[in-house]
Every structure is written in C-alpha cells, then in structure tokens.
C-alpha positions in Angstrom: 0.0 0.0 0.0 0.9 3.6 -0.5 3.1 6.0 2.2 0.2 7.8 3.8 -0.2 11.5 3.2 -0.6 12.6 6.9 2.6 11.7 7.5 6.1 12.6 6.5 7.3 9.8 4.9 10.9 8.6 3.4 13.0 5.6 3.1 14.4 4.4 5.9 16.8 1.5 8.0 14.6 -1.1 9.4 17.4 -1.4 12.0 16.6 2.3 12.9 13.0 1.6 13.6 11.8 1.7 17.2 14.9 1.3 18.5 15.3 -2.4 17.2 14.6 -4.4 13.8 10.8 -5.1 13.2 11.1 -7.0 10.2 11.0 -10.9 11.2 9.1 -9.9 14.4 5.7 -11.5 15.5 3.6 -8.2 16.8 0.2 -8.5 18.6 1.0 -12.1 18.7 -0.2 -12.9 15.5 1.3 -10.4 12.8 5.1 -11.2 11.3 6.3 -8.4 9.7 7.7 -8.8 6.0 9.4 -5.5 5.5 9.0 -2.0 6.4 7.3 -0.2 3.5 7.7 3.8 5.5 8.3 5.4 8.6 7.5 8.9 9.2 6.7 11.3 12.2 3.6 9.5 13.2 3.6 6.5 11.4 5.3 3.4 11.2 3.8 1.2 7.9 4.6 -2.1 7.4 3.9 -5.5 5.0 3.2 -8.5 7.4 1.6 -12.0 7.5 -1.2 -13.2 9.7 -0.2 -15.6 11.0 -3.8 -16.9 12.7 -5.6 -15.7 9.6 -3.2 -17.1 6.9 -2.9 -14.5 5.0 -0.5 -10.9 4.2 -1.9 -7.5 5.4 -0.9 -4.1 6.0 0.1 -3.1 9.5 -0.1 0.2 11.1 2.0 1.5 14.0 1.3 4.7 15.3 4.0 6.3 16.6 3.9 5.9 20.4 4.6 10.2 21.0 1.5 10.7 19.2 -0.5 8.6 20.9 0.7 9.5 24.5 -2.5 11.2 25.8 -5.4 9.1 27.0 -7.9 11.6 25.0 -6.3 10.7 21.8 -6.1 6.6 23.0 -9.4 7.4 23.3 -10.7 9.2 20.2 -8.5 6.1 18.4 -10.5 3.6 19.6 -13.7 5.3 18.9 -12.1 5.7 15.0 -11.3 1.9 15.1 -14.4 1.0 15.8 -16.1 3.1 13.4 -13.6 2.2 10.6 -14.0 -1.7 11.3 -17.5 -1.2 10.4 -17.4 -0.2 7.4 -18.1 -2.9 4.7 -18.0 -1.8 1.2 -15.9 -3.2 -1.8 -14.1 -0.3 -2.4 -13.2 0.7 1.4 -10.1 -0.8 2.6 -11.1 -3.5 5.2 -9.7 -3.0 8.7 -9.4 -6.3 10.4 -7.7 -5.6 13.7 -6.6 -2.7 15.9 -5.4 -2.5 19.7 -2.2 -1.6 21.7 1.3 -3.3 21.2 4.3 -3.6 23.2 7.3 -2.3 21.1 10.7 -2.6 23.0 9.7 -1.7 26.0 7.0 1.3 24.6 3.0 1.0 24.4 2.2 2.2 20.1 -1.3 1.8 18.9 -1.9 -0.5 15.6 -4.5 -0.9 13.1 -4.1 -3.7 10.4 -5.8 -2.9 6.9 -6.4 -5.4 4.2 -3.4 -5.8 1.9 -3.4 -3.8 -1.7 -0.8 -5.4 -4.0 -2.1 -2.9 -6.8 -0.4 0.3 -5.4 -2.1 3.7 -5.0 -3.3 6.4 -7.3 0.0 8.4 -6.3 2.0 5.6 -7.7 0.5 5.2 -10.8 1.3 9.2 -11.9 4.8 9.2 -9.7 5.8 6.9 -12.5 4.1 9.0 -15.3 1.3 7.6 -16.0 -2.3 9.4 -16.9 -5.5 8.1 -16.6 -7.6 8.5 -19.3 -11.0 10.6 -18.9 -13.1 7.7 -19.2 -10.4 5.7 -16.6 -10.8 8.5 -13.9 -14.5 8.6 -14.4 -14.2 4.7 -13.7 -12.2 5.9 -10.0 -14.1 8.4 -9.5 -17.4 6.3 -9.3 -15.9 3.7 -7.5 -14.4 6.4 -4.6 -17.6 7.9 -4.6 -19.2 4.8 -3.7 -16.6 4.4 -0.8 -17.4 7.9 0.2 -20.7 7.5 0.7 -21.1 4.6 2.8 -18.7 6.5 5.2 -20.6 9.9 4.7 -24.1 8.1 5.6 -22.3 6.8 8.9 -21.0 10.4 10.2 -17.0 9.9 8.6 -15.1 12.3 6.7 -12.0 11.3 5.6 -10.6 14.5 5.2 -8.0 13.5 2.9 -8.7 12.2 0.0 -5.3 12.2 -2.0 -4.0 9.7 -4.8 -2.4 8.0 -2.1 -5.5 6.7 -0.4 -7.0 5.6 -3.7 -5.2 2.5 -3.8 -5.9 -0.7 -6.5 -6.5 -4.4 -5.5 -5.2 -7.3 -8.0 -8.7 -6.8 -9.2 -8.2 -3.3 -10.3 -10.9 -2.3 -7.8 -10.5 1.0 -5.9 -10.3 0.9 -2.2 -10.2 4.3 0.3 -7.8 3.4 2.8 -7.5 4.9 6.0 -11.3 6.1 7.2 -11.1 7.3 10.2 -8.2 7.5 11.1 -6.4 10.6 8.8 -9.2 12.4 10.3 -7.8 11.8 14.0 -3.8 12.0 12.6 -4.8 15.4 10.8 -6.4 17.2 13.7 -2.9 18.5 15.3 -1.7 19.4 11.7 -4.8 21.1 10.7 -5.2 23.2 13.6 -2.8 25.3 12.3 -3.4 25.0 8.4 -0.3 26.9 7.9 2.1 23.9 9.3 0.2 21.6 7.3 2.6 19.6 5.4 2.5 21.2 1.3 1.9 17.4 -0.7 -1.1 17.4 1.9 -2.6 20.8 1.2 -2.5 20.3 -2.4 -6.0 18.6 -2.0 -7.1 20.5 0.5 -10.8 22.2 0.6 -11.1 25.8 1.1 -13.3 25.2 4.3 -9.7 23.3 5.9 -7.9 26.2 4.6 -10.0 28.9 6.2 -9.9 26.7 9.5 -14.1 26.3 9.1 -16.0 23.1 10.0 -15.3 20.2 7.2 -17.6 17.6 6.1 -18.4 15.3 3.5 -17.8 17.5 0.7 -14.5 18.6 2.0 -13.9 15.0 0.3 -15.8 15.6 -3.0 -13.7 19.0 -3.4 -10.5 16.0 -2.5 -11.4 14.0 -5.1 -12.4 16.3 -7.8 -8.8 17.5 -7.3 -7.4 13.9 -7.3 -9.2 13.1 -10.5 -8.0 16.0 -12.1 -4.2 15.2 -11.8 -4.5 11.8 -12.7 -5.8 12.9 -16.3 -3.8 16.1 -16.6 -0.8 15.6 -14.7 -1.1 19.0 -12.5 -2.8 19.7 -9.6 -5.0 23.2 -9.7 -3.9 25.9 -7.5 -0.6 24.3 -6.2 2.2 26.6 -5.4 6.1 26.4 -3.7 4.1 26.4 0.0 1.8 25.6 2.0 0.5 29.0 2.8 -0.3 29.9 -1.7 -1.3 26.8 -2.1 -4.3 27.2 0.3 -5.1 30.8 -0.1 -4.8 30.3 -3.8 -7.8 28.2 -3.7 -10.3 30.5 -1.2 -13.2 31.8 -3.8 -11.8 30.5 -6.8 -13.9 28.1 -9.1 -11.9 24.7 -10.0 -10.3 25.4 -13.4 -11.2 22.4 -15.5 -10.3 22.2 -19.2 -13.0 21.4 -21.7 -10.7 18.8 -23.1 -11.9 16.5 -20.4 -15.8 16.5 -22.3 -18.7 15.4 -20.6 -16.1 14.9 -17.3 -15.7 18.5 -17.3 -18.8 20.0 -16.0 -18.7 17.7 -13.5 -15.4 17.7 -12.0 -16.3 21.4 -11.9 -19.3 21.4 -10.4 -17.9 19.3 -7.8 -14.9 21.1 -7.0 -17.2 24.7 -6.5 -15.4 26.5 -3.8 -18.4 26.9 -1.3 -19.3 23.9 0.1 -23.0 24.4 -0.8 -22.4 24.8 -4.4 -21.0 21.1 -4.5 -22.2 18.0 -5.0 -22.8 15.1 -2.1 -20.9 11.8 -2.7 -24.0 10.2 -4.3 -24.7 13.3 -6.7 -21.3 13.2 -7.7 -21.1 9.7 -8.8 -24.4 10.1 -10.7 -23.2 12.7 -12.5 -20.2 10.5 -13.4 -22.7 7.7 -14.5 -24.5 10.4 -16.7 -20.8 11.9 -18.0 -19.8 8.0 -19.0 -22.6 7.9 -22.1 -20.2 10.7 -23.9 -17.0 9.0 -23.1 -15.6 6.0 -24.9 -15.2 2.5 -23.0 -12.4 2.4 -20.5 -9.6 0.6 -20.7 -8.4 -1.3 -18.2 -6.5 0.7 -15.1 -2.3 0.1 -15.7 -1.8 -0.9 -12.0 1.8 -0.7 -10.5 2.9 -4.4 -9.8 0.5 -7.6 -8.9 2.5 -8.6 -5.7 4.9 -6.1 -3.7 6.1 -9.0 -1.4 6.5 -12.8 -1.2 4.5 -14.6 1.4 4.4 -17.7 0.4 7.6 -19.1 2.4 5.0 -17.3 5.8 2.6 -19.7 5.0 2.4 -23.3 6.2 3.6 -25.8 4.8 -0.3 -27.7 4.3 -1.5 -24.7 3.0 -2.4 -25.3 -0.6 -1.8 -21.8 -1.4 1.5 -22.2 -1.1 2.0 -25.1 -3.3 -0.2 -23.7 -6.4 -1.8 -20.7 -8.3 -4.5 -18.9 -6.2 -7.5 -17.9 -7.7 -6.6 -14.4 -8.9 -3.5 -15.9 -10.6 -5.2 -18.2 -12.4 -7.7 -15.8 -13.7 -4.6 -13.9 -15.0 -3.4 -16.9 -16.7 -6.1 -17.7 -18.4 -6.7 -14.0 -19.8 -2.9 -14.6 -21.0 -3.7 -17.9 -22.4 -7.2 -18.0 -23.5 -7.9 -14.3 -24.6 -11.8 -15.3 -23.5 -14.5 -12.0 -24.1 -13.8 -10.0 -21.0 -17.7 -10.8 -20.0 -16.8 -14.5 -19.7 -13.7 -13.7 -17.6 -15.8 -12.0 -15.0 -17.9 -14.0 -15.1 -15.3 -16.6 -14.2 -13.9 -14.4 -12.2 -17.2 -14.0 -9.8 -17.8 -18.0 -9.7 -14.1 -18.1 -7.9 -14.9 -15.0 -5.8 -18.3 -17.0 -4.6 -17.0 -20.2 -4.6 -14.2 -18.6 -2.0 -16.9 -17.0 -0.1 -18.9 -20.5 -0.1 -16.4 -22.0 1.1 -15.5 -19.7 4.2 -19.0 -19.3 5.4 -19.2 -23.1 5.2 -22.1 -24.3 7.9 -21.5 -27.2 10.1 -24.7 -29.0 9.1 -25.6 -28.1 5.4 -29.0 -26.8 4.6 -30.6 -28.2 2.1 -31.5 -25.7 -0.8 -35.3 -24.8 -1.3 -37.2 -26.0 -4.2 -37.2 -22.4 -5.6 -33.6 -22.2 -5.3 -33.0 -26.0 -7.2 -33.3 -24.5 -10.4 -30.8 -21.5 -9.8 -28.6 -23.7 -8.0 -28.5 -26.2 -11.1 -27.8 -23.3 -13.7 -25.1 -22.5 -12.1 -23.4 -25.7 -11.4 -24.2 -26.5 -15.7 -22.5 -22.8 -16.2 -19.1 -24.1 -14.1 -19.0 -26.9 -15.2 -18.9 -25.9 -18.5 -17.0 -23.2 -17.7 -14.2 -25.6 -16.1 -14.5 -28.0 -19.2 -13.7 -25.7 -21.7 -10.8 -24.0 -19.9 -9.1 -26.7 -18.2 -6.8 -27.6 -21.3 -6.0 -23.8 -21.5 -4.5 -23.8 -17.9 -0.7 -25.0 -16.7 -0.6 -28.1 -15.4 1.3 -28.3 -11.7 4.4 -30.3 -11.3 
C-alpha cells in the first residue's frame, strides 16, 4: 500500500525503527512483519503476514509520542471502531486494531487489508495518466466508498492519490477512514504547518480553519481526478500558505478537453461547500458523464505482488504449493484471450465459490425448491466453464 499523506514519509533502515529491527518480528502475537514499507513522524507502515488468519496485510504502528495522551487513545479507539465497520468493496477492510508492546514502549496498531495494486499516487509518480473515461471509472468507484462513510457520520478528510489504492482486481479501495481524520487534527489546527503534498488537496473550508464535512472530500477527489488525467494539480504553489489561499473563492479550473467529465469535476470542486455536489450526486453525474466517453480501458496498475508470502505460510497450505484464484484468472486471460464478460464471469464464480467455502455451515441446509433450479444453472454454467478451460491452464508439477 501507498506511504500515507498525513505523514512525512521517506526511506528508511529497518534497523533504525523503534529502537530495534521489526522486520521478522511476531507483533500482537499474530502479525510477522515482512518489510517496512515507511516510517514517518507518526507513522510506522509495514507489509506483514497473519499468522492466525493465513494471509498478508498491512500493518499500522502509530508512533507511540502521538498517541501518548489518553484523549487521543481514546478518540482512536472510537475511530477503530467506526472504521471496522465499514463494509464496502471499495473501502479498505480494517481487520484488527489495539495496543502493542514495542521494546519496551505502548504504540497503537490498526491492520488494513493488503493492496498489491499500489495507489493512485503511484500510478502518476511513475508518469502515468488516466484516461477521462479511466478516472471517471475511480471516481465512481471512490464515490461509492465515500458515501457509505458519509451516511455513517465519517469524513476522511484527505482524499489524496495516495488513499485511492488498487487491489489485484483493479478495484478502488479508500484506505485509512477514520483515522487521517484523527492524525490530521494537530496538523490542521494550524493549516499553515500543514505539510505542502497534503494541502494540495485540501478544501477551502480546511484552509480557512471552518467546519469540514463530506464534501470537504468531494472538493479531495475532484482535485485527485483532475491530476491523474492532466498531470497538474489546480492551485498548487512552492508552500503551504499559496497553495491554500490560492484556492479560497476560486472556481476549479477544468479544461473542456476533459468532455462530458468536465462539467462535472467542476461542479464538484465549487469552492463553497453548498455549491458542490454530495458523494451520491457526484457519482451520478459521473454515471450520466460515462454515455459521452468511450469504454475504458483497463487501469495500468503498479505491480501484482509487492512482497512474497508464500515461504510465511504453512507448509499444508495449498496456497502455497499452487496458483491462487486471482493468478489463475490472470493466466487464463494470457492464455485464452476469453471476451472479458466471460472472464468476470469466471472471475465471480471463484470470488463466490471462496466465499462458499469460508462461510461453510456445520450442518448443510438443504437448498429450497425455488432455489433447485438457480442452483443447477449455475453448477451446468461451471461446469462448462471448467471444461472448456481446463486444457488452457498450466498443469502443476
């Protein structure tokens, strides 16, 4: 997963970290971490494997300074819990969060699902644009994020390329609900020591020091969208202070280039709050903007896997020993070159036959008689399905 934008982030020595070497190191028991992916004032982010769940993640260490008070241990876990609730498909899935003992010092943790797509931010650090009809296709999905969070009382507060990171599937996830809220509160307090990568997306409300909401995030992610077509960000300047005043008052420029996506980037970037769109009005008018714009190609993500896991796992794990689902969906798009409606539709069977299979009852139920004849569709459909494509896959040693 990306470096996150509320914190200073930068290469460092895992040796340096915490006073001792996390990588190797079981945390919370249950969590091995893989390799430090950024360390920054408040923030320690790492790659790890779950042990007890079997699977890699993303693990979160704030720094134990930050978290010193018992008003902000406080505030966390009310964040925690709020942010574990959230279910959506394109919200990044927190799965724990608690305290942990590092060398001696108490640091509060929150472990995300992990992202092997990369962010947004990495996608145009390397030079590449999104086409219109590609952002459009972010834009709906972070809408969608956005509102689930909006309709439970959360405002991100910083929506950035960095927290729109990709799954293997391509799928946009918001990472980090809840909690760049809590991390931003010091730094916004004084928007003026706000760090200048961060304020580049800010609203005018945060830069005026008024009370944000949900559309402090449209106004985010207008901005985000714009610079992953164009390249630029509007109203950016050499600091912090320009680059917020800059925007106070001043309608979004957004170039007609961008066709039926203009009017509504602009309309959701309006610099008074009540001028803008909600999350839900913005993604329709994306779904309205998408009949003038040609279909999208598929999203260039950064890299399918950013670390090995498979020597973490055990040894009986059949993961280990063969291609997971998502890899053999890619294989067979190399191989086979099926229509990209039969692939997802592959694609789901897997997805459902995964869930199936984790939600497995003790006693099965036995299916009604209305559900006999869905039930037998489908099982024709995959069979099929596996027929015809089993001479296109490799074979295992």
């Amino acid at each position: 997963m990306a470096a996150d934008d509320f914190d200073a982030t930068e290469a460092v020595d895992n040796s340096e970290l915490t006073g001792g070497a996390l990588v190797g190191r079981v945390l919370a028991d249950r969590y091995r971490i893989a390799e430090v992916v950024s360390a920054g004032a408040n923030t320690i982010i790492a790659n790890a494997f779950d042990i007890e769940g079997n699977q890699p993640v993303t693990f979160k260490i704030m720094r134990s300074e930050l978290a010193s008070s018992e008003e902000f241990r406080r505030d966390f876990r009310k964040q925690a819990e709020l942010a574990t609730a959230l279910s959506h498909p394109n919200i990044a899935q927190v799965l724990d969060w608690g305290d942990v003992d590092i060398d001696g010092e108490s640091a509060l943790f929150w472990v995300v699902e992990y992202l092997s797509g990369g962010s947004l931010r990495d996608l145009l650090d390397r030079g590449r644009l999104l086409e219109p009809s590609q952002a459009l296709v972010v834009g709906l999905e972070a809408c969608r994020a956005l509102d689930v969070g909006h309709q439970r009382g959360l405002a991100h507060t910083e929506v950035t390329p960095s927290k729109l990171v990709f799954g293997e599937d391509r799928r946009v996830r918001i990472v980090d609900f809840g909690m760049a809220e809590l991390i931003g509160r010091s730094a916004w307090a004084e928007p003026a020591t706000a760090a200048t990568h961060v304020a580049r997306y800010a609203s005018p409300e945060q830069a005026l020091r008024v009370d944000v909401g949900p559309k402090t995030d449209v106004y985010s992610l207008a901005l985000s969208l714009l610079e992953a077509v164009t390249g630029a960000v509007p109203f950016s300047a050499d600091s912090t202070v320009s680059t917020l005043a800059a925007r106070v008052g001043k309608l979004m420029p957004v170039s007609a280039d961008l066709g039926s996506l203009a009017a509504v980037l602009e309309r959701a970037g309006r610099p008074e709050a009540d001028d803008r769109f909600s999350a839900v009005e913005f993604g329709l008018g994306l779904v309205a903007a998408a009949e003038a714009l040609p279909r999208p190609e598929p999203i260039p993500i950064v890299a399918a896997t950013l670390f090995d896991t498979s020597k973490m796992r055990r040894p009986t794990d059949p993961m280990r020993r063969g291609l997971c689902p998502p890899l053999i969906t890619m294989t067979i798009l190399q191989l086979s070159k099926l229509p990209l409606m039969l692939l997802l539709l592959l694609e789901r069977l897997q997805h459902d036959r995964q869930h199936q299979w984790s939600k497995q009852p003790a006693h099965p139920v036995s299916p009604s008689p209305a559900q006999a004849p869905i039930r037998k569709l489908s099982s024709k459909l995959s069979s099929k399905l596996s027929s015809k494509l089993s001479s296109k896959l490799p074979t295992r040693p």
